[in-house]
C-alpha positions as CSV (number, residue, x, y, z in Angstrom):
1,X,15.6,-21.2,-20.3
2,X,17.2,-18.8,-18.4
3,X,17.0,-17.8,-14.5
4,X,13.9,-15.3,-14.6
5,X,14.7,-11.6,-13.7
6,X,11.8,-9.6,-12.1
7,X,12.3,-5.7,-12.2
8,X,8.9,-4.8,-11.9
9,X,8.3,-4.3,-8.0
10,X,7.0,-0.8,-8.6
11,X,3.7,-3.0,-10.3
12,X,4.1,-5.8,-7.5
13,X,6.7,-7.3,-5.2
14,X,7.2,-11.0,-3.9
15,X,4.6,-11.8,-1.0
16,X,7.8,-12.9,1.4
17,X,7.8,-16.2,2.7
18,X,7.5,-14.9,6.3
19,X,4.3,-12.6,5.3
20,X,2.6,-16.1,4.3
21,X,3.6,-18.1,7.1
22,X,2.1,-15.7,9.6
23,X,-1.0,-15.4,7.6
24,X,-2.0,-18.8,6.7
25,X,-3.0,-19.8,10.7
26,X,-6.0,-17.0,9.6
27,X,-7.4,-18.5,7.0
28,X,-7.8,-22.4,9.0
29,X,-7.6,-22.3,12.8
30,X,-7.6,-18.6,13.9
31,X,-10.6,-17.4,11.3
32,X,-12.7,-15.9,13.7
33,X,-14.4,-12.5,13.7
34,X,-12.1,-10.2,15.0
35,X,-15.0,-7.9,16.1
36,X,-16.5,-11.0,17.9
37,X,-17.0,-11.0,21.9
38,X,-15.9,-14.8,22.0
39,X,-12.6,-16.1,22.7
40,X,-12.3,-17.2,18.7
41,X,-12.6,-13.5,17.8
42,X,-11.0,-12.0,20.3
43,X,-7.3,-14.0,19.4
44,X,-7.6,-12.4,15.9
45,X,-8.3,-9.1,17.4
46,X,-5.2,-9.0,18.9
47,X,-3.5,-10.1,15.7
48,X,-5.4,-7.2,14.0
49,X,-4.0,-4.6,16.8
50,X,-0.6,-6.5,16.6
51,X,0.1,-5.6,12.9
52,X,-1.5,-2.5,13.4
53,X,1.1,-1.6,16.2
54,X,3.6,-2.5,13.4
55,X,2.4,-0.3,10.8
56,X,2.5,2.4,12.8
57,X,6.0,1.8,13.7
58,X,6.9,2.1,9.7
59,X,5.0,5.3,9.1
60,X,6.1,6.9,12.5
61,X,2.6,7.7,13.3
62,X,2.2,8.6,17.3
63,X,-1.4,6.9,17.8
64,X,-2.7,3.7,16.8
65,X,-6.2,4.6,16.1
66,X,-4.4,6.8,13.3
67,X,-4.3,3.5,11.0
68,X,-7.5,2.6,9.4
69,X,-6.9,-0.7,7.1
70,X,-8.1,-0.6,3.8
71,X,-8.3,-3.0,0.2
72,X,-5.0,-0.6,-1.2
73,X,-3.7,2.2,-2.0
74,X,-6.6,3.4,-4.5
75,X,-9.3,3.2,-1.8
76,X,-7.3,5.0,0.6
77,X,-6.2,7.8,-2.3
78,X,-10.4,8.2,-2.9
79,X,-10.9,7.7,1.1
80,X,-8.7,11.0,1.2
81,X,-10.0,13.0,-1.3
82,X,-14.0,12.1,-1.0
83,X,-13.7,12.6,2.7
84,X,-11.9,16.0,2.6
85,X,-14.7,17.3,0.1
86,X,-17.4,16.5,2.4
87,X,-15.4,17.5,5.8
88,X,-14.5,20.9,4.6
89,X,-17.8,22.9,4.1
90,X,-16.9,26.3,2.0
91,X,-14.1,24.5,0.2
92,X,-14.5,23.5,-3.0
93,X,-10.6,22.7,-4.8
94,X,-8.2,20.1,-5.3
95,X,-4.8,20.9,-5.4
96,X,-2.8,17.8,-7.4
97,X,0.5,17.4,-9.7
98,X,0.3,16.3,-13.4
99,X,2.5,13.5,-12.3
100,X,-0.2,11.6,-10.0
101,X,-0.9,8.0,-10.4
102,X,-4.5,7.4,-11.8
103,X,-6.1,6.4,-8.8
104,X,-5.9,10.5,-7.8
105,X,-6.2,11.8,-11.2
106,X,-9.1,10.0,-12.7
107,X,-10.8,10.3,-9.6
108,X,-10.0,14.1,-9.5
109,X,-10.9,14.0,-13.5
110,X,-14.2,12.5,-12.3
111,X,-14.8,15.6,-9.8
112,X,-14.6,17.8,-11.8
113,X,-16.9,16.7,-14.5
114,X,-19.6,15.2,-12.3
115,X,-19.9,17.7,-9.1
116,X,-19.0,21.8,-8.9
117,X,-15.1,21.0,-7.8
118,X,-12.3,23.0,-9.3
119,X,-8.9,20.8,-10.0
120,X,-5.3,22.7,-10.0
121,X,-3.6,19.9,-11.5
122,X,0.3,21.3,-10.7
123,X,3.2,21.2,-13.4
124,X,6.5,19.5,-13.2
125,X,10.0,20.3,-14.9
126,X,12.3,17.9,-16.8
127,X,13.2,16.0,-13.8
128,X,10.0,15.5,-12.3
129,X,10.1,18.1,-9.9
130,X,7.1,20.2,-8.9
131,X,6.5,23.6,-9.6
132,X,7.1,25.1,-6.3
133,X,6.0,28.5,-7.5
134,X,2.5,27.3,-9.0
135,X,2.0,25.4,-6.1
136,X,1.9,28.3,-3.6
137,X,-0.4,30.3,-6.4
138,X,-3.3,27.3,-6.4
139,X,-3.5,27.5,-2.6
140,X,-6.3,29.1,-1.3
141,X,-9.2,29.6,1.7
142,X,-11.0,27.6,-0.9
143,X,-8.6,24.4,-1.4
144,X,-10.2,21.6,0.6
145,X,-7.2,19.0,-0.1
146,X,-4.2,18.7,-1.7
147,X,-2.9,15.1,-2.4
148,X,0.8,15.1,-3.7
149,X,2.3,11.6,-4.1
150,X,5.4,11.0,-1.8
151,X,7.7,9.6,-4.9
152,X,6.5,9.1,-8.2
153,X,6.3,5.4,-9.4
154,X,7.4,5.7,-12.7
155,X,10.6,7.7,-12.0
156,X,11.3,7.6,-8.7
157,X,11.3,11.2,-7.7
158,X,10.8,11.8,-4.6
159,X,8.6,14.8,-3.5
160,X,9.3,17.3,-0.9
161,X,5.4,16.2,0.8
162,X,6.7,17.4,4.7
163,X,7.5,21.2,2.9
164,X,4.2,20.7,0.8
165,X,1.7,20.2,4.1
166,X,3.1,22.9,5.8
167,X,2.4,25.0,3.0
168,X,-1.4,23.6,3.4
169,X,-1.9,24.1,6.4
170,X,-1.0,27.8,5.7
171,X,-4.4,28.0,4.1
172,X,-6.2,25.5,6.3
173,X,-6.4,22.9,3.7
174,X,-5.8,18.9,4.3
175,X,-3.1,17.4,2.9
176,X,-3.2,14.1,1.6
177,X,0.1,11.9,0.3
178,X,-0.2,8.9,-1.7
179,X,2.6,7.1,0.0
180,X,2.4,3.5,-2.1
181,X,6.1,3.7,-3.4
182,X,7.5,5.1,-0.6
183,X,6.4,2.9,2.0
184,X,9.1,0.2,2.9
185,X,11.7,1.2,1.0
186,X,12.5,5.2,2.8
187,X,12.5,6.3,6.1
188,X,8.9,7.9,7.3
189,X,8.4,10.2,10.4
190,X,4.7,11.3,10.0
191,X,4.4,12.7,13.3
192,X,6.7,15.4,12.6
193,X,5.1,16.3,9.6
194,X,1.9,18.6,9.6
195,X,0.6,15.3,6.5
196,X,-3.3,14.5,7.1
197,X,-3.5,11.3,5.2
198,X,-1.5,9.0,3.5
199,X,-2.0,6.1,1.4
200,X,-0.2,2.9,1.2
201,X,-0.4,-0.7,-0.3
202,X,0.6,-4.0,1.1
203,X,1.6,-5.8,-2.3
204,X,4.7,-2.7,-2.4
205,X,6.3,-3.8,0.4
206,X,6.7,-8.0,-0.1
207,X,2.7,-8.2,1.7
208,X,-0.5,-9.5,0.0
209,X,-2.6,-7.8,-2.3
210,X,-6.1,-6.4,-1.5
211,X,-4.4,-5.1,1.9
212,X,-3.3,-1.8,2.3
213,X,-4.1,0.8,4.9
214,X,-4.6,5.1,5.3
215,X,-3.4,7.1,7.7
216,X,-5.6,9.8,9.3
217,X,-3.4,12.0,11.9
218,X,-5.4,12.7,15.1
219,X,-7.9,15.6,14.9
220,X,-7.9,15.6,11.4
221,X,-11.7,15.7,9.9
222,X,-12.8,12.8,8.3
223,X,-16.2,11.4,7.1
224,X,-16.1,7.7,6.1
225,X,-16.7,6.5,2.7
226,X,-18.2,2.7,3.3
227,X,-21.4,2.9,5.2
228,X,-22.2,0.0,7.4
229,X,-20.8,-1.5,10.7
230,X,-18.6,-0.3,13.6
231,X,-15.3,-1.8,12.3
232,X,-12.0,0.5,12.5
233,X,-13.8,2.9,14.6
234,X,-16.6,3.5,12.1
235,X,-14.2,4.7,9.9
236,X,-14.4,1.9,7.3
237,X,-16.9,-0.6,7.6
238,X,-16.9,-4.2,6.7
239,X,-15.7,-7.3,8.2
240,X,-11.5,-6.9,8.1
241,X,-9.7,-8.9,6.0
242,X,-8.1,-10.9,9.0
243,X,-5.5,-12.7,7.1
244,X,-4.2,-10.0,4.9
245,X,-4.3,-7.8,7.3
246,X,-1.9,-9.6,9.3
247,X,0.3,-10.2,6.3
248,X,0.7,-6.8,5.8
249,X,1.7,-6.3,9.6
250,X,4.7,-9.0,9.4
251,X,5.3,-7.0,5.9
252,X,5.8,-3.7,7.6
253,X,7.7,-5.6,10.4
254,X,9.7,-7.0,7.7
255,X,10.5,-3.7,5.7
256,X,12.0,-2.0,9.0
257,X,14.3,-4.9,9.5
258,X,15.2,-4.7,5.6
259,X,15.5,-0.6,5.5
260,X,19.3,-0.4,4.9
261,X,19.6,-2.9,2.4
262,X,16.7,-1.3,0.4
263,X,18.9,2.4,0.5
264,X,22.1,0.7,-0.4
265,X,22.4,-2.5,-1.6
266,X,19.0,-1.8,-3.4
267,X,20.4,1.0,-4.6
268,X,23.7,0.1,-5.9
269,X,22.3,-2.2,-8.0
270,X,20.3,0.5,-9.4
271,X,23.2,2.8,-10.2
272,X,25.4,0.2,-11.8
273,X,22.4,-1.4,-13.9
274,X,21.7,2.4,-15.3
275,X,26.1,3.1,-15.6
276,X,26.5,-0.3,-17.7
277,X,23.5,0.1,-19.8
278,X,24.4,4.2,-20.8
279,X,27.8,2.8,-21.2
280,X,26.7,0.1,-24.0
281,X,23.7,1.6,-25.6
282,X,23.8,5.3,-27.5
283,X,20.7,7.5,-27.6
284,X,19.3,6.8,-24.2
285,X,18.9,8.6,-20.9
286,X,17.8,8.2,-17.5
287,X,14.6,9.9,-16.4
288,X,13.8,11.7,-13.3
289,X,15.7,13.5,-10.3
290,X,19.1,12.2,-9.6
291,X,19.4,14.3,-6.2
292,X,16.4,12.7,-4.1
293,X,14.6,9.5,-5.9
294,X,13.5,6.2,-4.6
295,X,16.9,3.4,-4.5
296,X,14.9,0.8,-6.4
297,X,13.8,3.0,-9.6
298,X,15.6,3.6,-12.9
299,X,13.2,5.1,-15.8
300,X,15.5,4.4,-19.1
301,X,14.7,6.3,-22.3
302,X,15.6,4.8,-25.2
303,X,15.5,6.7,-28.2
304,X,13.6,5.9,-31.6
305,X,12.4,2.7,-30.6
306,X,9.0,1.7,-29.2
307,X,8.7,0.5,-25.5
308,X,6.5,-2.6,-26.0
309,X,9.2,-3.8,-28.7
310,X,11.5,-3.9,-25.9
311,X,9.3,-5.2,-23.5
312,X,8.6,-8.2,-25.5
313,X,11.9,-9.3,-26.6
314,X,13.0,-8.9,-22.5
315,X,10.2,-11.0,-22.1
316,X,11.7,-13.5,-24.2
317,X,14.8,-13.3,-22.1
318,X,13.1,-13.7,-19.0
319,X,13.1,-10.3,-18.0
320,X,10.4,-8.4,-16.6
321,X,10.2,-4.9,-16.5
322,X,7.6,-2.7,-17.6
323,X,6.9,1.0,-19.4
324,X,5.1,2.6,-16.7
325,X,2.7,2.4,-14.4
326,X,0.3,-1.3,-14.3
327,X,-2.4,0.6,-13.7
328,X,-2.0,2.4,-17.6
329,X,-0.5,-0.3,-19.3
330,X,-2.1,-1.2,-22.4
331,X,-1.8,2.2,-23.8
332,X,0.0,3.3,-27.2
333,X,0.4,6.6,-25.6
334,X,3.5,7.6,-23.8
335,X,3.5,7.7,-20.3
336,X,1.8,11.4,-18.4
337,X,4.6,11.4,-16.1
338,X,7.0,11.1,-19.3
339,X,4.9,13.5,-21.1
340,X,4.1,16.1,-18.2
341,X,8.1,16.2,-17.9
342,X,8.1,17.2,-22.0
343,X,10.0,14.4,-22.4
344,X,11.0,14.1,-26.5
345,X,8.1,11.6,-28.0
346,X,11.3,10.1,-29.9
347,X,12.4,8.9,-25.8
348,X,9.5,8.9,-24.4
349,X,7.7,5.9,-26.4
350,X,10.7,3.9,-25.5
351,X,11.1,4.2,-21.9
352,X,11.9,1.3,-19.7
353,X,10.7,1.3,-15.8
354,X,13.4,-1.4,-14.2
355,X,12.0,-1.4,-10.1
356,X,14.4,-3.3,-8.0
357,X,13.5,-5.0,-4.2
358,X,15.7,-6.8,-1.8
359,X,15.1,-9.6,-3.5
360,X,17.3,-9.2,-6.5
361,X,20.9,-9.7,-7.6
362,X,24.0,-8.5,-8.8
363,X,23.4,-11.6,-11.3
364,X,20.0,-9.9,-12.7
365,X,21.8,-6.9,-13.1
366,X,24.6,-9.0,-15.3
367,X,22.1,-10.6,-17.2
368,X,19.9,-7.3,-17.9
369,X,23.2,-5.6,-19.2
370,X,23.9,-9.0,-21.4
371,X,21.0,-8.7,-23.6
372,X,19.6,-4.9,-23.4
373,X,22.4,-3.9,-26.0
374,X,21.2,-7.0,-29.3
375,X,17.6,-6.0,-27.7
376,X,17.7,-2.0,-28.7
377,X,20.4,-2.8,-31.4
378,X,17.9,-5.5,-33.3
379,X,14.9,-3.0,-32.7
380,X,17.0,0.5,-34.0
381,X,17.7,-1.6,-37.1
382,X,13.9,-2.3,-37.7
383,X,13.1,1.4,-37.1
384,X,12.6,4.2,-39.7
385,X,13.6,6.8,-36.8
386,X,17.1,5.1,-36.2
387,X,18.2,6.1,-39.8
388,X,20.3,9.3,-39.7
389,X,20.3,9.5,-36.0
390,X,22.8,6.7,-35.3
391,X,25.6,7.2,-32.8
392,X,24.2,11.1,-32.4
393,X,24.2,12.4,-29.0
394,X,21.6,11.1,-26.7
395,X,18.8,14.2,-26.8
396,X,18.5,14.7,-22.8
397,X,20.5,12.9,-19.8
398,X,19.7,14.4,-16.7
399,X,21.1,11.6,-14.7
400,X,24.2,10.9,-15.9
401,X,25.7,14.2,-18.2
C-alpha cells in the first residue's frame, strides 16, 4: 500500500506529539482537582492557568479571565448565541450568513421555530463573500447578536469579522465569531477588535478533541449556559477537563511557534496542489475567494461527476480528503456553502475539500496530483453528464481565470 495522505485537517488535525506528552502526567500523577484547596489540586490549577495564559497569547486577548474553556467549538457557538438572547432584554434577532457551519445555523434554525426570535440569515456571492450591503440593512436596536464565522471551513474564505463588529456595535448588538478554522493557522489580535465572543476548537490546531474554549471580552454581558459549580468564574460549570485542557494550552503554544510555516509553506503547497490539478483535469474550478482565504484550504469542483465517487476511489489510494464539512457528511445534497454561492449543481455535487496542516508534504502533493487525473477520468467515463460536455470550458474559475 501506499504512504497515506491526510488532507482533511479542516474535519480534524494530528494531536501533536508534544500536546500528548504534556497531557498524559494529568491523567496518572497530576489528576487532581484543579478547584481543590490541597496541594494535589492546586499543581493542576496552575497548569489550567498556564495554558490558559497561552491561549490568550494566540487570540491576543488582553485579560485572562477573558478565556472560559469549553467541550469545542459548538458549545461555545450555542454559549454565544443562548447567552446574548437572555443578556439582551428588548432584543429579539439574530444576524448570521447562509454560509455558517451547523453548529450556528441549526441552532439559529432551532430559534426560530421554538421561541419568538427572528433570524436574518445574510447572503453571499460567487466567492463566498458576504453581502456587505444586506448586512448593514439586518442591523437593528432589535439585533441581540450577530455571529459571523471568521473563515469559512469548506472554502477557506476569510471574513472581514473586525469591520463586521464595528458595524454591531453601531446598533449596540454583540458580536459573536466562530473562530474554529481560523485559530492556529492566521494571526488574531482580539483586543483591537470591538469582537464579543469567539469560538474555537482544540482538535483544529494539532490539540485533543472535546477541548476547546470561548472568548468573552471584558464587560461584555453574559449569562452562563451550564448551571452548577463555581468553575471558570461561574461561567461554565463542571469539573474542567484537566488533561485536555492542558493539551490544548501546549497546542496554542505550539501553533504560535508554527505561524509562518502555516502562511507559507502551508500555503504553497496549497497553490501548487490546485495549479497541477487545473492543469491535468478539464471542467473543474477552484471555489472561494482567492484575495483573503485560509493557507491550508482548496475547495475543487469537479464537473459532472459525483463527490462521493471521488471520495471513495482516493480512499482507495490512501488519500483522505473530504466534500465538505464532517459535521454534514452523509448527505446526497450538495454542500450550503456551495449552494448559497449558486455554485452550478453539475460542480457543486463534485467538490473536493483538500485541508492541508504543517504536517504535510510536497510528496502528498505529488501523489494527490498522480492519481486525481485516472480518478475523474474513470468516473467522467461512467457518467451520463460527461457526454457532450468533454474538453468544454470549465463553467466558473474564480481562482485561477
Amino acid at each position: 500500500m501506499p504512504t497515506p495522505v491526510y488532507l482533511d485537517n479542516n474535519a480534524t488535525t494530528r494531536c501533536d506529539a508534544e500536546v500528548v506528552e504534556a497531557m498524559l502526567p494529568f491523567f496518572t500523577e497530576q489528576f487532581g482537582n484543579p478547584s481543590s484547596m490541597h496541594a494535589f489540586g492546586a499543581s493542576v490549577g496552575g497548569a489550567v492557568k498556564a495554558a490558559r495564559a497561552s491561549l490568550m497569547k494566540l487570540l491576543g486577548a488582553e485579560f485572562d479571565h477573558e478565556i472560559i474553556f469549553t467541550s469545542g467549538g459548538t458549545e461555545s457557538d450555542n454559549m454565544a448565541i443562548l447567552s446574548a438572547l437572555e443578556a439582551m432584554p428588548g432584543r429579539d434577532e439574530i444576524i448570521t450568513s447562509a454560509v455558517e457551519h451547523p453548529a450556528v445555523l441549526s441552532l439559529c434554525a432551532h430559534l426560530e421555530k421554538t421561541r419568538d426570535v427572528k433570524v436574518h440569515v445574510i447572503p453571499v456571492d460567487g466567492r463566498g463573500l458576504l453581502d456587505i450591503a444586506a448586512y448593514r440593512a439586518a442591523l437593528s436596536e432589535k439585533t441581540a447578536v450577530v455571529s459571523i464565522m471568521w473563515a469559512n471551513n469548506e472554502t477557506g474564505t476569510i471574513f472581514p469579522v473586525a469591520e463586521l463588529a464595528e458595524l454591531a456595535k453601531e446598533v449596540g448588538a454583540l458580536f459573536h465569531t466562530d473562530a474554529v478554522q481560523a485559530v492556529g493557522k492566521i494571526p488574531l489580535d482580539l483586543k483591537s477588535t470591538k469582537i464579543d465572543m469567539l469560538s474555537l476548537s482544540g482538535h483544529k490546531l494539532h490539540g485533543p478533541k472535546g477541548t476547546g474554549a470561548f472568548y468573552v471580552k471584558r464587560g461584555t454581558r453574559f449569562r452562563s449556559l451550564l448551571k452548577g459549580g463555581h468553575q471558570e468564574r461561574g461561567r461554565r460549570a463542571g469539573t474542567e477537563n484537566t488533561p485536555g485542557i492542558v493539551g490544548l494550552g501546549k497546542a496554542a503554544e505550539l501553533a504560535l511557534i508554527h505561524m509562518e510555516d502555516e502562511v507559507t509553506r502551508v500555503a504553497a503547497l496549497r497553490d501548487r496542489l490546485e495549479k497541477g490539478i487545473l492543469q491535468r483535469i478539464p471542467n473543474c474550478f477552484v471555489t472561494g475567494n482567492p484575495a483573503e482565504r485560509l493557507p491550508n484550504t482548496a475547495n475543487i469542483a469537479f464537473e459532472y461527476i459525483e463527490g462521493e465517487g471521488i471520495l471513495l476511489l482516493m480512499n482507495r489510494e490512501g488519500i483522505a480528503a473530504s466534500s465538505g464539512s464532517a459535521c454534514t457528511s452523509g448527505s446526497l445534497e450538495p454542500s450550503h456553502v456551495l449552494r448559497a454561492m449558486n455554485i452550478p449543481y453539475t460542480a457543486a455535487h463534485g467538490a473536493i475539500r483538500f485541508s492541508f496542516s504543517r504536517d504535510n508534504t510536497d510528496a502528498d502533493v505529488d501523489r494527490v496530483l498522480e492519481v486525481m487525473p485516472p480518478i475523474i477520468e474513470k468516473l467522467r467515463a461512467l457518467s451520463p453528464f460527461w457526454k457532450g460536455a468533454n474538453e468544454a470550458p470549465a463553467t466558473f474559475n474564480p481562482v485561477y481565470a
